[in-house]
Backbone as CSV, one residue per row, in Angstrom:
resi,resn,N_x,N_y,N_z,CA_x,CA_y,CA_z,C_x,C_y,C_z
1,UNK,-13.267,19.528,-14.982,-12.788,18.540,-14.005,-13.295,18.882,-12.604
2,UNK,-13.411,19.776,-12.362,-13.549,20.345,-10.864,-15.239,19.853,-11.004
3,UNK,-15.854,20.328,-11.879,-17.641,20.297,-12.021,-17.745,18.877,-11.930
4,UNK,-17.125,18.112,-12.359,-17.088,16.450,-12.020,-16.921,16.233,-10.883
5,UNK,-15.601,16.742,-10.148,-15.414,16.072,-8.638,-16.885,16.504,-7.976
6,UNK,-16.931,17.980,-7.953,-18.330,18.708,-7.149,-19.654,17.532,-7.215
7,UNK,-19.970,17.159,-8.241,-20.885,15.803,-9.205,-21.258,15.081,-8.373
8,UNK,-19.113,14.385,-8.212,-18.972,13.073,-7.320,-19.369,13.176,-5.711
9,UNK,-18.763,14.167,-5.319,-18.960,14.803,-3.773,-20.507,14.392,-3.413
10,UNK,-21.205,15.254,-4.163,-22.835,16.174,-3.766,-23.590,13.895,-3.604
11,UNK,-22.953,13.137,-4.527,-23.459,11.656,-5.087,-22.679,10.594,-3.571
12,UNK,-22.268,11.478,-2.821,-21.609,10.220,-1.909,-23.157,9.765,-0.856
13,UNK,-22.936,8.381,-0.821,-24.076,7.780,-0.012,-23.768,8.101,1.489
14,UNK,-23.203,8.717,1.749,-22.833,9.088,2.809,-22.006,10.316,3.673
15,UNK,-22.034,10.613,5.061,-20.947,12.191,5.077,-19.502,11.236,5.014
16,UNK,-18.871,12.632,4.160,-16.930,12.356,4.158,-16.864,10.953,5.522
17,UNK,-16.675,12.048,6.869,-16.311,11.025,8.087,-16.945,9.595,8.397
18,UNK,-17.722,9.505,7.712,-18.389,7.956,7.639,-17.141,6.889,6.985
19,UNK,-16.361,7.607,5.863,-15.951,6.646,5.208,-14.887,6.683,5.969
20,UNK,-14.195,7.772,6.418,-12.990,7.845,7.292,-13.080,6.989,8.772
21,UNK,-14.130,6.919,9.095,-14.123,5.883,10.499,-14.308,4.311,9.749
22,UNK,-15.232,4.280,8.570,-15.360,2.836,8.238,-13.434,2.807,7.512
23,UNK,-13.101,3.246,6.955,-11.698,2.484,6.602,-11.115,2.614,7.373
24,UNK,-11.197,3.497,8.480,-10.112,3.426,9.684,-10.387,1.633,10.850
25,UNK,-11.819,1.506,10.768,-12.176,0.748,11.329,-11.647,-0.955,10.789
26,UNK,-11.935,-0.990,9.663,-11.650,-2.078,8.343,-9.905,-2.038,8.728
27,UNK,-9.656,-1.451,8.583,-7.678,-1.438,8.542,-7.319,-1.743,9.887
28,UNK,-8.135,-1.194,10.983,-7.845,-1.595,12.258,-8.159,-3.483,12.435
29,UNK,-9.197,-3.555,12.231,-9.530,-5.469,12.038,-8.107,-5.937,11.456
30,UNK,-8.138,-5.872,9.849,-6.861,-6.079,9.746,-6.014,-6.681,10.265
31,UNK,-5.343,-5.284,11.038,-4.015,-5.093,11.598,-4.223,-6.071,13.411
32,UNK,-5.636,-5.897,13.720,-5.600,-6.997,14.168,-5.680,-8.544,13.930
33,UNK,-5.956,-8.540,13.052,-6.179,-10.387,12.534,-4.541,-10.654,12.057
34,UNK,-4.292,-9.489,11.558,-2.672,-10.051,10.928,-1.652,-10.398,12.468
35,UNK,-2.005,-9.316,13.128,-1.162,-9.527,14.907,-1.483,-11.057,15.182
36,UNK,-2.842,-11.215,15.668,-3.518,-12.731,15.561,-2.464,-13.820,14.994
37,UNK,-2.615,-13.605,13.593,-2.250,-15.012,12.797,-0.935,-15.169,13.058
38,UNK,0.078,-13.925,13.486,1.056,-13.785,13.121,1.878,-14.635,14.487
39,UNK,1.314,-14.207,15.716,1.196,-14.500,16.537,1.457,-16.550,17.092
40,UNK,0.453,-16.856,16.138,0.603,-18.257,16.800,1.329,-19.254,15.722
């Protein structure tokens, strides 16, 4: 199991913090569009 995750890791198209700013970024839109809609 561990030799799998290591597998998955070494196979990411990208570094860790890439994905951590893109879903931080994605959830932020969001949370703004929901404020938005919610709004009017």
């Amino acid at each position: 199991m561990i030799n799998l995750a290591t597998e998955a890791v070494r196979e990411l198209p990208m570094p860790p913090y890439a994905f951590g700013i893109i879903g931080f970024s994605v959830l932020s839109f969001l949370l703004y569009l929901t404020l938005r809609l919610d709004r009017d």
